[in-house]
N, C-alpha and C positions, 0 to 999 in steps of 0.2 A: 332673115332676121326681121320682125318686127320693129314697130317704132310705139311710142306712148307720148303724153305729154307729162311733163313735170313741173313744178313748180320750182326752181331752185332753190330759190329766198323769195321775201316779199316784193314784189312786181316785176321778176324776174323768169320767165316760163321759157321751157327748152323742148324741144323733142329730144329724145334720147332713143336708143336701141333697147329691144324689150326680147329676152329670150323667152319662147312659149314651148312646153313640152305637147306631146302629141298627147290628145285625152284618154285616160285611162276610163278604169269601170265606174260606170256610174257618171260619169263628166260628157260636158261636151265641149267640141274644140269651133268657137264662133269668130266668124269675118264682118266688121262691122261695116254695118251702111250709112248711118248716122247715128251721131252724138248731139246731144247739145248741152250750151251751158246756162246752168241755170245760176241765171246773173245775181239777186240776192246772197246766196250764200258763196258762191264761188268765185265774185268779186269781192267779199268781206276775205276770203281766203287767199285770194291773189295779194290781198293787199295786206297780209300780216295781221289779220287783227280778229282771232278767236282768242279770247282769251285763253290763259293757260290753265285757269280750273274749268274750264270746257274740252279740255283736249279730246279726252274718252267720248263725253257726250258728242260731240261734232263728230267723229271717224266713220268716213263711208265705208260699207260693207268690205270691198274689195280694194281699200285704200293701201299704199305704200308708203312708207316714211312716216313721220311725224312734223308735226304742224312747230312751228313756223314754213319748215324746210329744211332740206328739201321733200317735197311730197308729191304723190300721184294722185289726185282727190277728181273726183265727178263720180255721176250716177245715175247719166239720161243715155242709154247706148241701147239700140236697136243695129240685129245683125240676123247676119244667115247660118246655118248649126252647120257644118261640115266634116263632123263626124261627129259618131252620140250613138243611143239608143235610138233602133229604126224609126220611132215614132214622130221623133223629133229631126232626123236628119233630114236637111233642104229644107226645113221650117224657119218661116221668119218670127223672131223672139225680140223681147226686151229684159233689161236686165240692167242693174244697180251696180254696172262698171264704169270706171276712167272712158277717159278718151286714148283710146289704142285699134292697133288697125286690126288684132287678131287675141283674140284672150281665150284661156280653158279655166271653164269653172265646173261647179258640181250641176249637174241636168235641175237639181231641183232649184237652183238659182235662174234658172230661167222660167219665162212666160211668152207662150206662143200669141201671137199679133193673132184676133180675127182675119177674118180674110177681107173683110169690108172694112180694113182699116190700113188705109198705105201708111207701108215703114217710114217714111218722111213725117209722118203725122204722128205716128207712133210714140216718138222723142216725149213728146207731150205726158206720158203716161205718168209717170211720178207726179208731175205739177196737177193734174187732176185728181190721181192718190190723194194728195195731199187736201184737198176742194173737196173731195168724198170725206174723208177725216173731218174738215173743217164744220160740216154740213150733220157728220152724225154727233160734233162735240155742240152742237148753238142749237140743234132742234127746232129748226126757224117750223112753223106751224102757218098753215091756208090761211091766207088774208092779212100774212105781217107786210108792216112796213120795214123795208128793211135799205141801209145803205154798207156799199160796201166801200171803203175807203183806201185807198190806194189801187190803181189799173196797169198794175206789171203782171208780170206770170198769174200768178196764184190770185191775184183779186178778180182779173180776168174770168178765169175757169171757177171759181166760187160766183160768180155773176152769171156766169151763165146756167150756171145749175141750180140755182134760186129761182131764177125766172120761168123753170120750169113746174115751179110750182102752184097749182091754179089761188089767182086772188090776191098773188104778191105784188105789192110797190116795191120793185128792186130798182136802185139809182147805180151807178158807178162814177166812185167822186173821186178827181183827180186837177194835182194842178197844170197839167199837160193837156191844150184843148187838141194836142191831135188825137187823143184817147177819143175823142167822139166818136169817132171814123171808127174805132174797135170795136165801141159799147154797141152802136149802129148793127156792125155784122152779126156781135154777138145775141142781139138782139134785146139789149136793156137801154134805160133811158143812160142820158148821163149830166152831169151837173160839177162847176166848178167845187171849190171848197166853199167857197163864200154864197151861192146860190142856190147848196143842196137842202133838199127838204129836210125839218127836223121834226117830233116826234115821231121817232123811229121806235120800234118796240125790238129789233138789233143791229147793231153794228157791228161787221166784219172788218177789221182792221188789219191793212197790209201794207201799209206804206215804208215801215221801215223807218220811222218818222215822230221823233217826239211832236213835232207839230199836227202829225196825223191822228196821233192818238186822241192829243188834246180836244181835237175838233169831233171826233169820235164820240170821245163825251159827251159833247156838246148837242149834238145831234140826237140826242136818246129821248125818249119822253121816261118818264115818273118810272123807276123799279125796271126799265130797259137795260140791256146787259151789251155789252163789247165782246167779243170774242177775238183777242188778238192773237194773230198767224205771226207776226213780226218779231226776226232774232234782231236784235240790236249790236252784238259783238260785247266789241269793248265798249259802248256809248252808255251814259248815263243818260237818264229823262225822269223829267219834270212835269208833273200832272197835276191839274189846282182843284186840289184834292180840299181844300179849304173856304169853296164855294158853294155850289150847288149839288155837291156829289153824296152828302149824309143825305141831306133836307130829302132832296129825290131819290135815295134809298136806288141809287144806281152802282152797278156792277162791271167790273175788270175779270174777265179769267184768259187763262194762254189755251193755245190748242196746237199740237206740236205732230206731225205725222210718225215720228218714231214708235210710236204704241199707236197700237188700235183705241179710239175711243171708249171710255167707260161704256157708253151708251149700247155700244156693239161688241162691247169685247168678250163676253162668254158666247156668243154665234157667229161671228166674224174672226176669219183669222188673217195674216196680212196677205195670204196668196189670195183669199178672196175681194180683198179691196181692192190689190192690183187690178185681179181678172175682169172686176165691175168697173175701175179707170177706163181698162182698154175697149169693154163693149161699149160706153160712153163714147168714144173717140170716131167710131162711126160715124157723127153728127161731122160732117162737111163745116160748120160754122165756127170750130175750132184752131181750123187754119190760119185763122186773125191772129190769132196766137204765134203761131214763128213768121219774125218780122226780117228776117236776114239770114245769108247761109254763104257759109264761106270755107275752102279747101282745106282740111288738115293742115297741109302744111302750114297754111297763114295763121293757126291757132295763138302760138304766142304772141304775135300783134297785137291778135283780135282782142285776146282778152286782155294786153295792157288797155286798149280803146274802149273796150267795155268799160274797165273797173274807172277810168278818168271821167267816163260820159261823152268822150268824141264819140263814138260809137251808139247811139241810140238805140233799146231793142227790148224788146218782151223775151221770147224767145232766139235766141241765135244760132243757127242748125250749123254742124260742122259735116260738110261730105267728103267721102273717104273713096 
């Protein structure tokens, strides 16, 4: 018998027994090597708080239950195919499942891991997804200034892929100075909230954070735009939308990884942004990125310590 993690209610998580059928045609039957949790949304989930006219929009592809609880929710799981189509059997994959030790999905729900890219690092692949997304919905253009605000998962890997662009000012602005040591590997500058440079021509907003967004604003020069990545749940925010914000002819839009971006969406399809996540993930300097890794079975601790903040972490790899 398999095992999974659940949510039972809110800040309530169990492992449970998970019965898996053997893969039929067309499926394959995977044994995972890591998971991890991706702390934004899965602590907003641990803790009860999607709202209820989000329930549809929030459901992970291979989710169980319904939100409140109890529910099966994740969607960072890298593993080994142990039966399938030849092509794919003893292939290491990724894939948009829970955290469980053994699952059977359809072959085309997987994506095979380059080979220059170890499955521990792999986990990563969604949070870059989503930084790929982020990058074809803002069209940052050679020679912007650009900050990105908040250095969890996703501002991270949006930082780093900006900086690859020749002639960029990319900062990474957080109020956590151990973010330095991140921005450092990842190779961008970094700056408190109060410190970061401003006429920015965009800002990437990921904090999660009515204060972050605010500052966001603030950071923009004349008809600069925000591109904010941040679910808020059930949070309200406040934006002083009654200052500077006509006069400079500055801009707010969301950018959300569920669709592929206008910008790419008639030549991109989502196996393709995956497939370009995962060849990104070859760059060694990503690693910055998982800050801590802990045994399956310690999962429902982990993420009560997650979702409080005793737990400190960008990424958190769970090994199986």
């Amino acid at each position: 018998m398999e095992r999974a993690f659940w949510l039972r209610s809110p800040e309530a998580g169990e492992i449970r027994p998970a019965a898996v059928p053997g893969a039929g045609s067309g499926e394959v039957l995977v044994r995972t090597l890591y998971s991890a949790v991706s702390r934004g949304t899965e602590t907003l989930v641990y803790q009860g708080r999607v709202p209820e006219s989000r329930y549809e929009d929030m459901r992970a592809p291979f989710q169980e239950g319904d939100f409140p609880g109890p529910v099966k929710y994740g969607y960072l799981n890298v593993g080994v195919v142990e039966d399938g189509p030849d092509e794919l059997t003893g292939r290491t994959v990724f894939c948009l499942y829970p955290h469980q030790t053994r699952y059977v999905v359809p072959a085309t729900a997987v994506t095979v891991v380059p080979d220059g890219v170890p499955a521990g690092r792999a986990v990563l692949a969604g949070t870059v997804e989503t930084a790929v997304n982020a990058l074809w919905d803002a069209g940052p253009l050679v020679g912007d200034r650009i900050a990105v605000v908040g250095g969890g998962m996703v501002g991270c890997a949006v930082a780093k892929l900006l900086a690859g662009i020749p002639g960029t000012r990319v900062e990474l602005v957080d109020v956590d100075p151990a973010r330095k040591g991140t921005a450092g590997r990842l190779g961008v500058a970094f700056a408190s909230p109060e410190g970061a440079a401003g006429e920015c021509d965009l800002v990437i907003h990921a904090s999660a954070t009515g204060e972050g967004l605010v500052r966001s604003l603030e950071l923009l020069a004349t008809e600069g735009e925000v591109v904010d990545l941040s679910w808020y749940g059930d949070r309200m925010v406040a934006l002083p939308l009654g200052e500077a914000f006509h006069v400079r002819r500055l801009a707010v839009r969301s950018s959300q990884v569920g669709t592929v971006a206008p910008a790419r969406r008639g030549r991109r399809t989502f196996a393709d942004r995956l497939a370009l996540a995962l060849d990104l993930l070859a760059d060694p300097a990503f690693d910055a990125l998982v800050t801590g890794e802990s045994p399956f079975d310690d999962l429902p601790a982990v993420m009560g310590r997650l979702a409080s903040g005793e737990l400190p972490a960008l990424c958190h790899r769970i090994a199986y």
